[in-house]
N, C-alpha and C positions, 0 to 999 in steps of 0.2 A: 900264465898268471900263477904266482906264489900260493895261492887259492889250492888249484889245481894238482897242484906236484903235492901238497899235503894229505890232496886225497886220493891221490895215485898212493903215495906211500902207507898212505891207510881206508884201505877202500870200504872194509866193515863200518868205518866213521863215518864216509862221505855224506851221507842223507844228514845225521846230527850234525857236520859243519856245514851244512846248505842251511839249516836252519837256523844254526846261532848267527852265521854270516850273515843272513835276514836282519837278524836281531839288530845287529849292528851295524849295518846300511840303516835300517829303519829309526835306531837310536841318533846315528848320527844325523841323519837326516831334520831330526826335529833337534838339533842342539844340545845333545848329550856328547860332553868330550868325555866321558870314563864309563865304561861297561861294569857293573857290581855285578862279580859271579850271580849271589845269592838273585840280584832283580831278573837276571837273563836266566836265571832256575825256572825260577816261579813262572815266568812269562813263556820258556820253553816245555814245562813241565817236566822237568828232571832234578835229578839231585846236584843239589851244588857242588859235591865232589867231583861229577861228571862234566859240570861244563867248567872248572875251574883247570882239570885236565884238556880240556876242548882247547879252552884260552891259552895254556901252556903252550899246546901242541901251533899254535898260531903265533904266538910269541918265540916259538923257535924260529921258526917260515919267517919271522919278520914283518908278521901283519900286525900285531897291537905291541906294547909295550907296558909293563905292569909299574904299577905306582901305589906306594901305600899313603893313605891319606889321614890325616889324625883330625878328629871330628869332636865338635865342640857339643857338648850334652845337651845343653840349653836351646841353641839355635839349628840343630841337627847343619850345621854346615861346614864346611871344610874350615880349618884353622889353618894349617900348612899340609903340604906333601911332601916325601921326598921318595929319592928313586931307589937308593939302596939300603939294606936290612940293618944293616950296621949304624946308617944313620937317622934309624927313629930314636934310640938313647939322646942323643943332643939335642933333638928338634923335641923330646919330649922335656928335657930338662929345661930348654928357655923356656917354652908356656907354663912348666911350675914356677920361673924364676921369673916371671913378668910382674914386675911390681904395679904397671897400669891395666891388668888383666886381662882375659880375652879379647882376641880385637872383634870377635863377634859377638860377643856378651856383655863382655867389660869382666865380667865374675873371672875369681881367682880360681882355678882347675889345679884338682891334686893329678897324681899321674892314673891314679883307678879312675877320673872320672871320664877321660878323654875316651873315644873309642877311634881302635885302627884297623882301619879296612884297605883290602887288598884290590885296585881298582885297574883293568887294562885301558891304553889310548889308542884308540887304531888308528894308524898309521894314514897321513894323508892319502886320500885318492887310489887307496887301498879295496875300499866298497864302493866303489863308484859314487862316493859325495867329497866335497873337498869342505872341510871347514876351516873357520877362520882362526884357529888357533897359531898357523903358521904364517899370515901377515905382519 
């Protein structure tokens, strides 16, 4: 298992990725497609800089995939995602340029009001849950 070989390669980690990989069997299991470093912090009890390194380290292996999501103020809910850095510019500039305004608010968003957060997808059937994002 891709699991596995991550913590052969780093064996000092092993226990902290048996844990976050809880996290995320457990997450996905109840219907969470995106793991939020900062939620899997709090809930692990570490520093977000340490599991955002954890999630890296699993995103190299090939078990999540990172996504950043641009989040609507009002309705705290995703507006768009996109997968690479280079194209939150664009995806930010339509939602300034949306003359019928957020599709979750309807209100017009300058580009300070949005927030972008950095969110992993694990990879199907990766933690032992399959969801249905891939049907």
């Amino acid at each position: 298992m891709k699991l596995d070989r991550v913590k052969a390669d780093h064996p000092t980690l092993a226990p902290l990725l048996d844990e976050l990989a809880s996290y995320i069997h457990d997450s996905v299991s109840a219907g969470t497609t995106g793991i939020e470093p900062k939620l899997a912090a709090a809930k692990l009890r570490r520093s977000e800089a340490e599991v955002l390194a954890l999630l890296m380290l699993l995103e190299k292996a090939g078990l999540v995939e990172h996504r950043y999501d641009i989040v609507c103020p009002v309705q705290n809910a995703v507006i768009t995602s996109v997968k690479d850095k280079k194209d939150i510019e664009q995806a930010l500039a339509e939602i300034e340029d949306a003359e019928e305004g957020c599709p979750k608010c309807e209100q017009l968003h300058e580009l300070n009001d949005v927030r972008i957060e950095i969110v992993f997808e694990p990879k199907d059937d990766l933690f032992g849950v399959t969801s249905d994002r891939a049907a």
